[in-house]
TORMI-451746 format. One record per residue (C-alpha): x, y, z. Coordinates in steps of 0.2 Angstrom, whole numbers, padded with zeros to 4 digits, always signed. Layout:
BEGIN
XYZ/...
//
This chain:
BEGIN
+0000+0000+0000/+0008+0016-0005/+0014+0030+0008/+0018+0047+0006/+0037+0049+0007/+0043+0062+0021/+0058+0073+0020/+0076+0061+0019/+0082+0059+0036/+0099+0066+0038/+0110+0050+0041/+0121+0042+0032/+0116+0026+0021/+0126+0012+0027/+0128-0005+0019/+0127-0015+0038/+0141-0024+0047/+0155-0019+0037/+0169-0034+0030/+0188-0035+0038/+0200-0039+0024/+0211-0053+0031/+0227-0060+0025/+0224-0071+0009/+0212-0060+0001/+0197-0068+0011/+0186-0060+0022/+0180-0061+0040/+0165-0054+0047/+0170-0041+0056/+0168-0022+0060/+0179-0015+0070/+0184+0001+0081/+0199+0010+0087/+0194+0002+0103/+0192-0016+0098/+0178-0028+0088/+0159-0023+0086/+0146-0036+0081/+0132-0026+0075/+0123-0042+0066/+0119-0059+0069/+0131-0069+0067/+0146-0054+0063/+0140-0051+0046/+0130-0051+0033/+0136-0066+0025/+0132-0075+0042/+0148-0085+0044/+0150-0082+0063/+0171-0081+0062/+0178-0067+0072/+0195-0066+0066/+0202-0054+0081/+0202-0063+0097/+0217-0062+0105/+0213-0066+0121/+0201-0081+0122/+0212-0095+0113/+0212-0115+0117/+0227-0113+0130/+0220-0100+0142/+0200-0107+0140/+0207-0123+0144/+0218-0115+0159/+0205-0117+0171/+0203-0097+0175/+0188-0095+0160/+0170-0092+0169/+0156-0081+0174/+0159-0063+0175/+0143-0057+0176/+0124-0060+0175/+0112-0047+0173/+0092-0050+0173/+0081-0039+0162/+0063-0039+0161/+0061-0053+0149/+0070-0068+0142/+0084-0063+0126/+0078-0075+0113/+0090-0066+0100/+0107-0064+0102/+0115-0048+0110/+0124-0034+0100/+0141-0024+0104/+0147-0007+0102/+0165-0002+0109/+0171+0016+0113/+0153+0022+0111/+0153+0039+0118/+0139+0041+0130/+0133+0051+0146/+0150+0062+0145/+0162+0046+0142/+0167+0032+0134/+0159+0013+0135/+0159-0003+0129/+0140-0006+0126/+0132-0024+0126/+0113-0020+0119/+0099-0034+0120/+0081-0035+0116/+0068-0045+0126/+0053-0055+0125/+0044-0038+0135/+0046-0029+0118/+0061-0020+0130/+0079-0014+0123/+0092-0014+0134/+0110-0004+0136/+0123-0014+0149/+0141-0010+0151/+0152-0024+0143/+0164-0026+0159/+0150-0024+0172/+0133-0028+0166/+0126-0012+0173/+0111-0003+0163/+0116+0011+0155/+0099+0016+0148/+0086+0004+0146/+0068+0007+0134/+0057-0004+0143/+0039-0012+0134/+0042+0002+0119/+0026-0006+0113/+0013-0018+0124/+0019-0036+0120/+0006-0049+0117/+0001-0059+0130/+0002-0079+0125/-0018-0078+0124/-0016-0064+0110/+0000-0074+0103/-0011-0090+0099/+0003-0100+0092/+0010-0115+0096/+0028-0110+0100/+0027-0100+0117/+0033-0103+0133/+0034-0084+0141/+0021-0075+0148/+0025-0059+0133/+0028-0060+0116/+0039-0045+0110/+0055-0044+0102/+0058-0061+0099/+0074-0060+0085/+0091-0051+0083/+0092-0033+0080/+0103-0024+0070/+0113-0009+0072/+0118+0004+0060/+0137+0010+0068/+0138+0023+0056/+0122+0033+0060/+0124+0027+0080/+0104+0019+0077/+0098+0003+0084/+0083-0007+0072/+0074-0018+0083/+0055-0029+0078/+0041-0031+0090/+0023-0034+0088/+0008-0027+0098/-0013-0027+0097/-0022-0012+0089/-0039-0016+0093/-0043-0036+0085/-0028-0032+0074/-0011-0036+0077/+0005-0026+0069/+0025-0026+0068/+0034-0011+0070/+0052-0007+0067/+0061+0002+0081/+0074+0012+0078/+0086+0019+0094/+0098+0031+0097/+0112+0019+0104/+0120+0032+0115/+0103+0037+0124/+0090+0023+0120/+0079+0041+0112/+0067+0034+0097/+0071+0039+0079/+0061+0052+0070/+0050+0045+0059/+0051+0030+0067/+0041+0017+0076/+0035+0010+0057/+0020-0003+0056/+0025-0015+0044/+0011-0017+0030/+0013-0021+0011/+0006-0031-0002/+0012-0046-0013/+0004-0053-0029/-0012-0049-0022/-0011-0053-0004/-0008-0042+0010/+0003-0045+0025/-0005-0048+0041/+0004-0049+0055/-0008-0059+0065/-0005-0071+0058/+0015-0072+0059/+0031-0073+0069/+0045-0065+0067/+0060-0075+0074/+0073-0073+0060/+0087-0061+0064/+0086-0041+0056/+0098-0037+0041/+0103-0020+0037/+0109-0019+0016/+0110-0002+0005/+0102+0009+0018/+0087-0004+0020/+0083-0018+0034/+0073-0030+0029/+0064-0042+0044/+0060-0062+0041/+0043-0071+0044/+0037-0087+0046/+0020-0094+0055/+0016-0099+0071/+0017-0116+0074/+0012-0119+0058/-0007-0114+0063/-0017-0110+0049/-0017-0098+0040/+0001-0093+0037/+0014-0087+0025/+0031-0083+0026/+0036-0064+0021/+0051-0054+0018/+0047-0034+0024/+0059-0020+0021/+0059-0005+0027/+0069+0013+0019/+0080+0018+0036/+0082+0037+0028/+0065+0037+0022/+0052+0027+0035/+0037+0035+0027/+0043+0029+0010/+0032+0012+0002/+0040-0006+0009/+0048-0017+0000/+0037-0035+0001/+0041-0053-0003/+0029-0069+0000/+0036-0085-0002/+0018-0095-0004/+0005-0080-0010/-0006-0094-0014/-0006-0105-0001/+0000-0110+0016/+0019-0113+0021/+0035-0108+0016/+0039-0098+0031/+0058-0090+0032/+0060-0095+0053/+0078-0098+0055/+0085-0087+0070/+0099-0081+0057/+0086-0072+0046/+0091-0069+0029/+0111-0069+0022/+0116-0055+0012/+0129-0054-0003/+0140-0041-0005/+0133-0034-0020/+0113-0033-0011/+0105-0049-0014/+0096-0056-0002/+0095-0078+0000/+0079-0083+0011/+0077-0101+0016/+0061-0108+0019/+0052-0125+0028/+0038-0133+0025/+0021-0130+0014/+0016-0133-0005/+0031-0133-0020/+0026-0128-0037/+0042-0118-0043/+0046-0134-0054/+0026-0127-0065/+0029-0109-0064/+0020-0107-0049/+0023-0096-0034/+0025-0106-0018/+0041-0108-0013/+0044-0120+0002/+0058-0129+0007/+0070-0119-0006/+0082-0108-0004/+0077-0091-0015/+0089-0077-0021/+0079-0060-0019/+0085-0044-0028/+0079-0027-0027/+0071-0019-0041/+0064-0001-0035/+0054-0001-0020/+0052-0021-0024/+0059-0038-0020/+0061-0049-0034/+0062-0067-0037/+0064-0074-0055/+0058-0090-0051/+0074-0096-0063/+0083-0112-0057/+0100-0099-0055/+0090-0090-0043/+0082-0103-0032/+0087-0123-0025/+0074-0138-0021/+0080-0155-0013/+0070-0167-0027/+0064-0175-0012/+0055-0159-0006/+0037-0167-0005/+0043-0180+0006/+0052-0166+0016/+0035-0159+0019/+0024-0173+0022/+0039-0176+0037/+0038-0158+0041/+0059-0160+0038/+0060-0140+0034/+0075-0137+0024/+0074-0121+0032/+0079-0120+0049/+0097-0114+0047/+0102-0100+0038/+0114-0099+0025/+0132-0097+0024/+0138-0083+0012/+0155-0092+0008/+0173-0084+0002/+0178-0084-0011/+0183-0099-0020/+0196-0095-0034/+0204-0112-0036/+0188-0122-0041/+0175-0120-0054/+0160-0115-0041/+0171-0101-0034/+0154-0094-0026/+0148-0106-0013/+0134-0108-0002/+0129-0119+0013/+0116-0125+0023/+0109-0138+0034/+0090-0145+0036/+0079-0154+0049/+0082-0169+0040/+0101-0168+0045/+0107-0166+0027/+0122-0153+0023/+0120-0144+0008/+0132-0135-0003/+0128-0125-0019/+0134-0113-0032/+0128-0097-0029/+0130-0091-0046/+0117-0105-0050/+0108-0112-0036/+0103-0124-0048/+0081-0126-0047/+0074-0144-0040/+0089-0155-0038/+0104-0148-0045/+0114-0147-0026/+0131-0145-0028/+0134-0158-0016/+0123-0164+0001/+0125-0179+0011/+0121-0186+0031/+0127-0179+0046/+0115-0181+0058/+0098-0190+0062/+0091-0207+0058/+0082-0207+0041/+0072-0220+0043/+0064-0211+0059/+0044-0206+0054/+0051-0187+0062/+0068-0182+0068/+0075-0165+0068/+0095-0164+0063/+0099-0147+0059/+0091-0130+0067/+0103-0119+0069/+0116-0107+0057/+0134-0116+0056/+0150-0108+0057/+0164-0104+0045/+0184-0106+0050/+0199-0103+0039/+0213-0112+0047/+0226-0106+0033/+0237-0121+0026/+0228-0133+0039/+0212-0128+0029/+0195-0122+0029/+0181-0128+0040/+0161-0126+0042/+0154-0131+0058/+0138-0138+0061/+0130-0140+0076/+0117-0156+0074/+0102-0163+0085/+0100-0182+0084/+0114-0195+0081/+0122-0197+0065/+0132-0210+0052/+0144-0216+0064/+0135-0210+0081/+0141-0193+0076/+0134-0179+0089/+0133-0165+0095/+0146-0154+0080/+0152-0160+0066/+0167-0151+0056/+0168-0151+0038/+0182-0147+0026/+0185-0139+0010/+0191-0147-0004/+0197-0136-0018/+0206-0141-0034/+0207-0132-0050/+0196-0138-0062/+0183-0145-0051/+0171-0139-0039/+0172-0138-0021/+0167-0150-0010/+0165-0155+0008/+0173-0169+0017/+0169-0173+0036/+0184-0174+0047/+0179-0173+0063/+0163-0176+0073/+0159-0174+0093/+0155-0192+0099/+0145-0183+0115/+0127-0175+0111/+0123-0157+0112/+0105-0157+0118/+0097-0141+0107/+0112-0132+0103/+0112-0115+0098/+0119-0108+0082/+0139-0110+0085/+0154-0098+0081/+0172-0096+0079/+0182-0086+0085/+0203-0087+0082/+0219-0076+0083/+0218-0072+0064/+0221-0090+0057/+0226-0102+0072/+0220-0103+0091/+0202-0107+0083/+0190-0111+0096/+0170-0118+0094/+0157-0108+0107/+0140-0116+0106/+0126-0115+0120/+0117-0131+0126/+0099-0125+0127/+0086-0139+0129/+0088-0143+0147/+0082-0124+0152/+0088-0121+0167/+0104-0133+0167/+0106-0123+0150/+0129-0124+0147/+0139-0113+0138/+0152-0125+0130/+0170-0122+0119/+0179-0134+0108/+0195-0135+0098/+0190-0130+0083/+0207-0142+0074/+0203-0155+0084/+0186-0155+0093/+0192-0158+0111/+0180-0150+0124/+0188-0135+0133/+0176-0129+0143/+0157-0133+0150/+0147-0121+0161/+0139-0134+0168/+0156-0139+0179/+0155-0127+0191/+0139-0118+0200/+0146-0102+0199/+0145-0102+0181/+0128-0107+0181/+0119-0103+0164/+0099-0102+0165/+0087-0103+0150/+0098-0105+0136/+0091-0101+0118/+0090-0111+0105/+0090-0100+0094/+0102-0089+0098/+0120-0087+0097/+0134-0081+0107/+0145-0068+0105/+0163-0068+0106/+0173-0052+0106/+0187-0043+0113/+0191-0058+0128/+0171-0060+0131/+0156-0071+0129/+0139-0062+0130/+0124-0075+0131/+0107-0070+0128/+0096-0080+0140/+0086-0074+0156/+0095-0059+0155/+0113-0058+0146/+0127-0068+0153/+0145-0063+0151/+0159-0075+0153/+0179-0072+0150/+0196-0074+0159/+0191-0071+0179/+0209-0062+0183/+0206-0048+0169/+0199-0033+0175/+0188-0023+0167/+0189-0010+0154/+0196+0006+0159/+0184+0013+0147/+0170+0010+0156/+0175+0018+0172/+0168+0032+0181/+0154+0031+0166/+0135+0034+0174/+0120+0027+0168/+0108+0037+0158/+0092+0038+0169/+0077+0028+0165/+0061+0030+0164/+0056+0014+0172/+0058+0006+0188/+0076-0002+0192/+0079-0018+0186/+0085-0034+0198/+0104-0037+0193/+0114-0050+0197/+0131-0048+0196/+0148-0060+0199/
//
């Protein structure tokens, strides 16, 4: 539905979390201040390959030392189903800080210092959540339902984008928040009610969830749905919204206009390519790509901009189906529950352009982004988790991680449910093969033989090329949740939360991930959890720096 476009907004476009050139000509996905690394997006980038490349700090030797734990804990007013954000030297309130920012189930955004966990400004129920009667769906187990996914942050223009969803009247909307991150103050223009129309159908928001994690590309963030437990009826949409120009018309996308299904629900959200297209994976619901329908479940779609639209050629380049996609969905075996992996390039092989995936049905997938190769044409999948001759089993939910190693090779990650070919659980690590000539494959060289009950999307973070270390959260036992570490070469276990009570890590979630920066682990959970070395002190940047007063009522903090 058209809008009227107000005045341009005097902020600088920005592109999103902006790319590290490393050595090798490959790139890791990470911003970075004078003061040290800022993760901005799930994940570290737009590409989604969860490598930080700058940790100095936090190697195998000193998290296996023994004096890696807790550092602090601090409760909010909600659970942190998406993963925290981090800003350092942010000037603020006459200083400098090192800003850990978090959005809760309350429909609350959140300012903590990174060495502390104190509140620094806090924007509490910015909109009223839905109460679990209003929310209807079958995944729920809050008493709110608010800002469920990641949000995104625009360093350049100091501005937070946040989603959350409230009742008008019978009806039910999501709006886009957009925060000042030095004083929590809300964006002119800005909350926006997401509304916009695809072939025909209009989005509704009642009957939606938005878990996937926000993207900011070209100046526009763009925010994932999918459906409630699959209740009836559903859709899953792709929104944008103009961050200089909120008034301006959204961009819309619907990945089944004509019938139930196909909703875009990985925590991850959407990837992004460097040069804007957006790569959307969806689960379960009616396929008809393959006669030049519209309804696009268990594929994974390229999406490209076209004026204030999203496209999608429904070409076999710009789109991939497994050929066993109707047995997928009569298992309800959603190719969709990861997102994808944006991979490096790839000069020495003929698929130079790669991406990767994994699915409930515990397959890894690898394909050419340059073609993504329509109903079948896979560059290469095969097992690595889950029975398949279970009726149901889910192998894959959550966003793997990328690793360059440098002469010991490259790696992809991928954090896996059910037991496997070989009894593999828990992570399994994958290299890359590359020859000239041929195209890239994947070769399994390791796998954990000890099960990771619900783990969240794992990352990597290493001292450039060596000291790799796995981090991954143990979710499904709720309050016994575990923060754990791996060697990323060789898969030993370095660390588990769950070996001492003072590292105690409550409500876990699964879909999630943590983030590992400058020495620290922030965990979004009942509250956000941060965990490092216990002998380092902390940062003299945040010293002497006062919180911004709030309008609300002071939170319960815990801190260690």
């Amino acid at each position: 539905m058209p809008m009227r476009t107000r005045p341009a907004l005097k902020w600088r476009r920005f592109a999103g979390a902006c790319l590290l050139t490393m050595a090798g000509g490959l790139t890791a996905a990470l911003p970075a201040s004078a003061q040290g690394v800022d993760v901005l997006t799930f994940h570290y980038d737009n590409a989604r390959l969860g490598w930080n490349a700058q940790e100095t700090r936090l190697t195998p030797e000193t998290v296996r030392a023994g004096g890696f734990g807790q550092r602090w804990h601090t409760d909010l007013d909600g659970k942190v189903t998406g993963s925290p954000l981090l800003v350092t030297g942010l000037e603020m309130a006459g200083g400098k800080a090192d800003v850990v920012f978090a959005g809760t189930e309350s429909d609350s955004v959140y300012a903590l210092d990174a060495g502390t966990g104190k509140i620094l400004w806090s924007r509490r129920r910015i909109a009223p959540p839905l109460t679990e009667t209003q929310f209807s769906g079958n995944w729920f187990d809050g008493p709110t339902h608010g800002i469920l996914s990641t949000p995104v942050i625009d360093r350049a223009a100091n501005t937070l984008y946040a989603c959350g969803v409230r009742a008008r009247g019978l009806r039910q909307v999501f709006e886009v928040f957009a925060l000042d991150i030095r004083t929590g103050e809300a964006r002119p223009g800005f909350p926006v009610a997401l509304k916009g129309t695809y072939k025909s159908g209009a989005f509704e928001g009642g009957q939606v969830m938005q878990r996937g994690a926000l993207i900011l590309v070209n100046g526009w963030v763009y925010i994932p749905f999918g459906g409630r437990g699959d209740t009836p009826p559903w859709r899953g949409w792709v929104m944008g919204v103009d961050t200089q120009h909120p008034s301006a018309p959204q961009r819309a996308f619907c990945s089944s206009p004509i019938t139930d299904g196909a909703g875009i629900w990985s925590g991850g959200g959407l990837a992004g390519g460097a040069n804007g297209d957006l790569f959307a994976i969806t689960g379960n619901g009616d396929y008809d790509l393959d006669t030049h329908g519209d309804n696009a479940a268990q594929s994974v779609l390229r999406l490209t901009t076209e004026g204030d639209a999203l496209t999608f050629s429904r070409q076999p380049k710009d789109f991939y189906t497994p050929a066993n996609h109707k047995f997928l969905d009569e298992q309800d075996e959603d190719l969709g529950g990861a997102t994808a992996l944006l991979l490096p390039d790839m000069p020495d092989t003929t698929t130079p352009h790669l991406l990767f995936t994994g699915g409930k049905d515990g397959l890894a997938y690898l394909l050419d982004r340059d073609n993504l190769g329509g109903l079948g044409g896979e560059t290469q999948k095969f097992r690595l988790f889950s029975d398949p001759k279970a009726v149901y089993h889910e192998g894959i939910r959550s966003t793997s991680a990328y690793f360059d190693a440098g002469d010991k090779g490259r790696f992809i990650f991928v954090a896996g449910d059910q037991p496997g070919p070989d009894n593999a659980l828990g992570i399994a690590a994958l290299q890359l093969i590359t020859e000239a000539g041929k195209p890239a494959q994947l070769k399994r060289v390791w796998t954990l033989k000890k099960a990771i009950d619900g783990p969240s999307s794992p990352v990597v973070s290493s001292n450039g090329k060596a000291q790799g270390v796995i981090w991954v959260v143990e979710t499904a036992n709720g309050d016994d949740s575990a923060l754990r570490a791996y060697d990323a070469l060789t898969g030993a276990e370095l660390y588990g939360s769950d070996k001492s009570p003072a590292d105690h890590l409550q409500d876990g979630r699964r879909f999630t991930s943590p983030v590992v920066a400058n020495g620290c682990v922030f965990i979004g959970a009942s509250g956000v959890y941060c965990y490092g070395l216990k002998d380092a002190a902390p940062k003299a940047a945040n010293s002497g720096l006062r919180p911004i007063p709030a309008s609300n009522a002071n939170l319960n903090r815990k801190g260690k």
